[in-house]
MARZADO-333869 format. One record per residue (C-alpha): residue number from 1; residue in one letter; z, x, y. Coordinates in steps of 0.02 Angstrom, whole numbers. Layout:
<pts>
- NUM	a	Z	X	Y
...
</pts>
This chain:
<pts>
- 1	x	4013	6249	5364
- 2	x	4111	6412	5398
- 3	x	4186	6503	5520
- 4	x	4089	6635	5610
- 5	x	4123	6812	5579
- 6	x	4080	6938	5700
- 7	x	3960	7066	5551
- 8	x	4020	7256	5569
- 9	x	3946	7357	5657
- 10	x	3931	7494	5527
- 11	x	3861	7364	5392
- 12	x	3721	7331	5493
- 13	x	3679	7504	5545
- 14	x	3649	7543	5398
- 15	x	3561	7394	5345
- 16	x	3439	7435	5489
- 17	x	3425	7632	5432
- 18	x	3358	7570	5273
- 19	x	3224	7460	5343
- 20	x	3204	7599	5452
- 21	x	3159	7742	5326
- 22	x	3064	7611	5222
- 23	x	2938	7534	5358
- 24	x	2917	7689	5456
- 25	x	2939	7610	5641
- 26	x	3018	7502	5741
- 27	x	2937	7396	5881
- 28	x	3017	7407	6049
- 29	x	3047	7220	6169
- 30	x	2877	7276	6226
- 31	x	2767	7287	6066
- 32	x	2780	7467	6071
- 33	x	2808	7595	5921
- 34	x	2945	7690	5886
- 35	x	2920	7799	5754
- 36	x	3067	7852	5600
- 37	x	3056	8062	5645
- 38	x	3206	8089	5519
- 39	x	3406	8073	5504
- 40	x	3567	8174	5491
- 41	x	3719	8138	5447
- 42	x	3788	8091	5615
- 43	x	3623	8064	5703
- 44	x	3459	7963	5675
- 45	x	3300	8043	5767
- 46	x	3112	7935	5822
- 47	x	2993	7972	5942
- 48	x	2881	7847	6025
- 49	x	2700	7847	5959
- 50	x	2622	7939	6108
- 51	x	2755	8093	6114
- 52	x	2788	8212	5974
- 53	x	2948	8264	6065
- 54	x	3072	8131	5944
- 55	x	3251	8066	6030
- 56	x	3434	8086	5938
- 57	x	3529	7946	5946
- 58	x	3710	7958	5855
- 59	x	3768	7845	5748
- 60	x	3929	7807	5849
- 61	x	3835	7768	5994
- 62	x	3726	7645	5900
- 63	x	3889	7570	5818
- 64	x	3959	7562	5973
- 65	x	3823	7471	6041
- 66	x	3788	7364	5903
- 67	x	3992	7312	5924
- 68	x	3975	7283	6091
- 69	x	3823	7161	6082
- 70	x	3910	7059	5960
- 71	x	4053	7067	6053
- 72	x	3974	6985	6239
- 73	x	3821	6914	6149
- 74	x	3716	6970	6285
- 75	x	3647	7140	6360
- 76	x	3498	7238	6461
- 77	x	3438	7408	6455
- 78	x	3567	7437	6610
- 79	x	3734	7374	6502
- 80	x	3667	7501	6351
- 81	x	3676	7673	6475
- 82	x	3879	7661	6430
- 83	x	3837	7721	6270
- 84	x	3654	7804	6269
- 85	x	3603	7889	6445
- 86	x	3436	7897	6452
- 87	x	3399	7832	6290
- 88	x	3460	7656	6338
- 89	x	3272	7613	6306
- 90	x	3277	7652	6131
- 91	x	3426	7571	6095
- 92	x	3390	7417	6142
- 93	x	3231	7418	6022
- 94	x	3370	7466	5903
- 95	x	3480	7325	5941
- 96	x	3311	7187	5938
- 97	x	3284	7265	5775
- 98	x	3485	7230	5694
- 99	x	3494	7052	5802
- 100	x	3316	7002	5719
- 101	x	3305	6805	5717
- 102	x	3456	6785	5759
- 103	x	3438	6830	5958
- 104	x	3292	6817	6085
- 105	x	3229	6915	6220
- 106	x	3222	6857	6399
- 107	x	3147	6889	6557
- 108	x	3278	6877	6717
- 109	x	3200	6824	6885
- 110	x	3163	7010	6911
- 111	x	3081	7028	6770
- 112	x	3208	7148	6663
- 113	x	3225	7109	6485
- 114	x	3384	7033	6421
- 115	x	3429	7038	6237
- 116	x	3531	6871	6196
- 117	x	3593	6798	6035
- 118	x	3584	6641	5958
- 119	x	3711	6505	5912
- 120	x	3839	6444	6051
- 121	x	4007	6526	6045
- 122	x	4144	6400	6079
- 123	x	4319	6432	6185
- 124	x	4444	6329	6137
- 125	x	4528	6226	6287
- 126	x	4707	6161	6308
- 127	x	4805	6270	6204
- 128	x	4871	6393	6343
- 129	x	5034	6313	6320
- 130	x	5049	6251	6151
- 131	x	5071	6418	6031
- 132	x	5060	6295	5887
- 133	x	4891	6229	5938
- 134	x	4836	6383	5943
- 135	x	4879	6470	5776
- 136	x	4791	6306	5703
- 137	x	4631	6337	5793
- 138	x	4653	6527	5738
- 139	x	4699	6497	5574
- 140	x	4533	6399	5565
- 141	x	4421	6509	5615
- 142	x	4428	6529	5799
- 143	x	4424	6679	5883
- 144	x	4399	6634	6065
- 145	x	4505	6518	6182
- 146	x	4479	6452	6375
- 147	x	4659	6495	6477
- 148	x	4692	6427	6638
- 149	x	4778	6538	6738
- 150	x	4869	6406	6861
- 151	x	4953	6391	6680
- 152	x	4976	6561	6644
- 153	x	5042	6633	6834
- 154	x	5201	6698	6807
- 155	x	5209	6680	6613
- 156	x	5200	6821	6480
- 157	x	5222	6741	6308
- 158	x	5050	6689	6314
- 159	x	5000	6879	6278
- 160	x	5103	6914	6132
- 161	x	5008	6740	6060
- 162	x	4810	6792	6099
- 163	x	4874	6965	6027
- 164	x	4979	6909	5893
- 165	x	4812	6797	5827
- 166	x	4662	6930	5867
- 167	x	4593	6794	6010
- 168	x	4488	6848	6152
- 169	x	4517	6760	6320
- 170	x	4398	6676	6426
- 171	x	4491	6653	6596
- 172	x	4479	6504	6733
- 173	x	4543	6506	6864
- 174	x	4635	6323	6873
- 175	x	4565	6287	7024
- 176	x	4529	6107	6991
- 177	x	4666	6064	6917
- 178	x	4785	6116	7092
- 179	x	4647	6028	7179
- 180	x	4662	5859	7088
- 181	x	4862	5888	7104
- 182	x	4866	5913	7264
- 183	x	4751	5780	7301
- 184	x	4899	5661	7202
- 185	x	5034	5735	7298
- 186	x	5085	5843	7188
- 187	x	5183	5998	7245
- 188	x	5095	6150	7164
- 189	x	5051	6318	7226
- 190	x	4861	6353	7296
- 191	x	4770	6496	7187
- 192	x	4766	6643	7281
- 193	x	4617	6758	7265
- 194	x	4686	6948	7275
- 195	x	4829	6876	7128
- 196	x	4694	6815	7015
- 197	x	4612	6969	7028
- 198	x	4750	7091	6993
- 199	x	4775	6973	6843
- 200	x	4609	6999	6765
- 201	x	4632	7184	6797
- 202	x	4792	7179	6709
- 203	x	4762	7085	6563
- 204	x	4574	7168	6522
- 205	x	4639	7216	6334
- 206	x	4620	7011	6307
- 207	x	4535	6951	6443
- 208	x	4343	6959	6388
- 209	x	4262	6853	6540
- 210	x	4322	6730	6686
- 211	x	4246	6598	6797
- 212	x	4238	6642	6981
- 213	x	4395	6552	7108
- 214	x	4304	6400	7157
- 215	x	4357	6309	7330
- 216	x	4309	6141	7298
- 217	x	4211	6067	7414
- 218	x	4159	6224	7510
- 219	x	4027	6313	7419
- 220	x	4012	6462	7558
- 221	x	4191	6511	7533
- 222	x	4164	6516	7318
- 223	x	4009	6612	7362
- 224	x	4141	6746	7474
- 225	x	4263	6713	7333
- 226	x	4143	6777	7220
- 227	x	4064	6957	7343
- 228	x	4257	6998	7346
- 229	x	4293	6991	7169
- 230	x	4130	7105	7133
- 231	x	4193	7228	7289
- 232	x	4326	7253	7158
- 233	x	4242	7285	7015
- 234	x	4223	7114	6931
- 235	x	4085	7018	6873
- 236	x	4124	6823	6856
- 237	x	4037	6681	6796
- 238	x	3967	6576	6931
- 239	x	3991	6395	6909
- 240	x	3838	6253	6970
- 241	x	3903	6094	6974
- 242	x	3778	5969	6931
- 243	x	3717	5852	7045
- 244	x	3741	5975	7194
- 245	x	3622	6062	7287
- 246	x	3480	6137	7176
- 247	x	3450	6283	7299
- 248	x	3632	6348	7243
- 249	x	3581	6367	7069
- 250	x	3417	6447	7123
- 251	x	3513	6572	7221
- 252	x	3627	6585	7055
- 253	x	3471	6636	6945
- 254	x	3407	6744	7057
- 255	x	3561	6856	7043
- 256	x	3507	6871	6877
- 257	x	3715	6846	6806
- 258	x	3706	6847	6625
- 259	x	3765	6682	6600
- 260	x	3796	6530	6734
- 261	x	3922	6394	6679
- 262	x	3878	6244	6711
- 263	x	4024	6116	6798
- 264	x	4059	5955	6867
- 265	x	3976	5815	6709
- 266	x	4153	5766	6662
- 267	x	4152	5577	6700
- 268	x	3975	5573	6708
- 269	x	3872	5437	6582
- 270	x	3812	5552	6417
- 271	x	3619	5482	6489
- 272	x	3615	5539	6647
- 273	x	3684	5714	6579
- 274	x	3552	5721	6485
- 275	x	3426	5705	6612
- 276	x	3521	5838	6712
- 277	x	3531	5969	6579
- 278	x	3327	5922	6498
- 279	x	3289	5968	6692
- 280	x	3400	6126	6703
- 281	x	3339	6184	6516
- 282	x	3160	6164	6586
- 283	x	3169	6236	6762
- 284	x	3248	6405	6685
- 285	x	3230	6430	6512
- 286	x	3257	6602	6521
- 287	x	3437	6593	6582
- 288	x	3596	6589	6474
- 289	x	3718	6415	6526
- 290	x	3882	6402	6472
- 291	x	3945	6208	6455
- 292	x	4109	6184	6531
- 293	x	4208	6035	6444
- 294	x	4057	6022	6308
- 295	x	4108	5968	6137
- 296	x	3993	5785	6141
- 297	x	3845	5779	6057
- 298	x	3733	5839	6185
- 299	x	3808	6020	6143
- 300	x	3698	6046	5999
- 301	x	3570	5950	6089
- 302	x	3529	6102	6200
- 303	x	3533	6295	6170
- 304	x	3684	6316	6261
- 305	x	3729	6526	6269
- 306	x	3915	6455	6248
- 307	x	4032	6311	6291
- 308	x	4227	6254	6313
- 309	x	4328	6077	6292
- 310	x	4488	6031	6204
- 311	x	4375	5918	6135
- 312	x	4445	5985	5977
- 313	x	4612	5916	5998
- 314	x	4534	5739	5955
- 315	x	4608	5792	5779
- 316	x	4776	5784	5827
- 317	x	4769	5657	5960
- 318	x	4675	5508	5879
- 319	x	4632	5572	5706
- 320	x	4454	5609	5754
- 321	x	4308	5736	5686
- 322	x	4175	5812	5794
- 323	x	3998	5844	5730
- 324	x	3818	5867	5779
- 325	x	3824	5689	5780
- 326	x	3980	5670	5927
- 327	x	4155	5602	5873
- 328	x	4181	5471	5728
- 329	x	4360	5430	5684
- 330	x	4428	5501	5493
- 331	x	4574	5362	5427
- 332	x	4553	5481	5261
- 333	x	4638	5624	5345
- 334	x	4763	5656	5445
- 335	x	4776	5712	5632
- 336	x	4826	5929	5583
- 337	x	4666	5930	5454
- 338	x	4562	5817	5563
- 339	x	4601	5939	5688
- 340	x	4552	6104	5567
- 341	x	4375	6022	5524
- 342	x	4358	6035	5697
- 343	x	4395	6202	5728
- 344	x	4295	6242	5571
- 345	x	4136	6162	5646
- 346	x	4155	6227	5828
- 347	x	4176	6394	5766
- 348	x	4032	6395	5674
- 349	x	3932	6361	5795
- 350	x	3911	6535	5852
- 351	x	3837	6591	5661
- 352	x	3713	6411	5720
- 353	x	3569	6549	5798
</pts>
């Protein structure tokens, strides 16, 4: 069990060169050819088997590329024209090619092809306030964290930490949380849309993806919540709460958003999650799910695309490991390297694929 390791880009572009040179082609997410026509050094050249006219793709815009699918775990033709115009096409075969077994290819309700890796990349939850948390989790092997920003509004120390430890941020918004105060009486300021926003924009150097401001309760003003954050430029991830109306999570997948978190199975028995995510897995098996609060056992039960808990924290807390198998109490250890082997296992999760 180890830590995953995001490879390097420029390791595996040249692993893929050599295979390149040596088999002669490459087949594209359609069973097409694309033919080796020759290589410089900055460039590598093929041609598709019915032109004799070959394309030049540089190496920095593979490696780019390349860095970039590791990096979301996730991309279509579209997302590759950032770094290939007009050859996005190619690239992509290129990128099938690197991922290998370790990704598949998908078909969105549309009927565009979507490159997605293996494995389930884990954010670990609950740390947003505890810096010593979350050097442990870093420290053993994680690389990506879920902040809430009703914790992180009007803070700034939080930065220096995600920097200071290399961690990528997965933002939500809080908005349950406030609810569930508020609904105990609790004095606490409402999340306000155009602020969460300008906070994302802000903080982009760290902030690699965020859920969409959920009203609770109201699922016409999450879906306006949602229009205005694209209006300015964002793309969230959509939450379905299970158990509510299946014709919202139709609508979701018919968007085609790269991934859809699933919400609202906190409380819920472990059977009759089951039966609600064997039903979702079946109904759309081409879609990527995130697992909101997932760190039980069914979160190697189904090919999540990623997931989030302090589930981890069961180290600490009560001395507890988490495996493929659920939680299991450790008297052997004690609550800090309980808490490592679980960062250890979660993280490796993502190499799972």
């Amino acid at each position: 069990m180890y830590p995953y390791k995001q490879p390097s880009a420029r390791t595996l572009l040249r692993q893929f060169l050599t295979r390149f040179k040596k088999r002669g082609y490459i087949e594209t997410a359609n069973g097409k050819a694309n033919l080796y026509a020759g290589c410089t050094r900055l460039s590598v050249q093929l041609r598709a088997a019915s032109s004799r006219k070959p394309l030049t793709l540089p190496y920095r815009a593979i490696r780019a590329a390349i860095h970039y699918l590791y990096a979301v775990r996730t991309v279509t033709r579209s997302d590759l024209e950032a770094f290939s115009r007009g050859y996005n096409s190619a690239l992509l075969g290129i990128l099938i090619e690197i991922a290998g077994s370790a990704a598949r290819i998908q078909r969105t309700a549309s009927g565009r092809l979507r490159l997605s890796l293996l494995g389930i990349r884990y954010y670990f939850a609950g740390a947003d306030r505890s810096p010593r948390d979350l050097t442990i989790a870093a420290h053993n092997g994680a690389r990506h964290v879920l902040f809430s920003y009703a914790h992180l509004r009007g803070r700034r120390a939080w930065k220096q930490h995600v920097q200071r430890l290399g961690l990528r941020v997965l933002l939500d918004s809080g908005a349950f949380s406030v609810w569930r105060a508020a609904q105990q009486g609790k004095a606490i300021a409402p999340i306000d849309l155009a602020a969460y926003i300008s906070f994302i924009q802000e903080h982009q150097d760290v902030i690699q993806a965020y859920f969409n401001l959920d009203v609770i309760g109201d699922p016409a003003a999450t879906r306006q919540n949602a229009e205005q954050m694209q209006a300015a430029g964002l793309q969230p991830i959509p939450v379905w709460h299970a158990g509510t109306d299946l014709q919202e999570l139709q609508q979701l997948i018919q968007q085609e958003h790269p991934v859809i978190a699933i919400g609202g199975t906190v409380g819920m028995s472990e059977k009759r999650r089951r039966r609600i995510f064997r039903w979702v897995f079946r109904l759309y098996p081409e879609q990527n799910f995130h697992f909101l609060g997932g760190s039980s056992r069914l979160l190697t039960a189904f090919p999540w695309f990623s997931a989030d808990s302090t589930g981890w924290l069961v180290g600490r807390k009560y001395g507890a490991l988490i495996d493929a198998q659920g939680q299991r109490r450790a008297p052997e250890i004690n609550g800090l390297q309980a808490t490592a082997r679980n960062c250890q296992y979660l993280a490796s999760l993502e190499a799972a694929g």
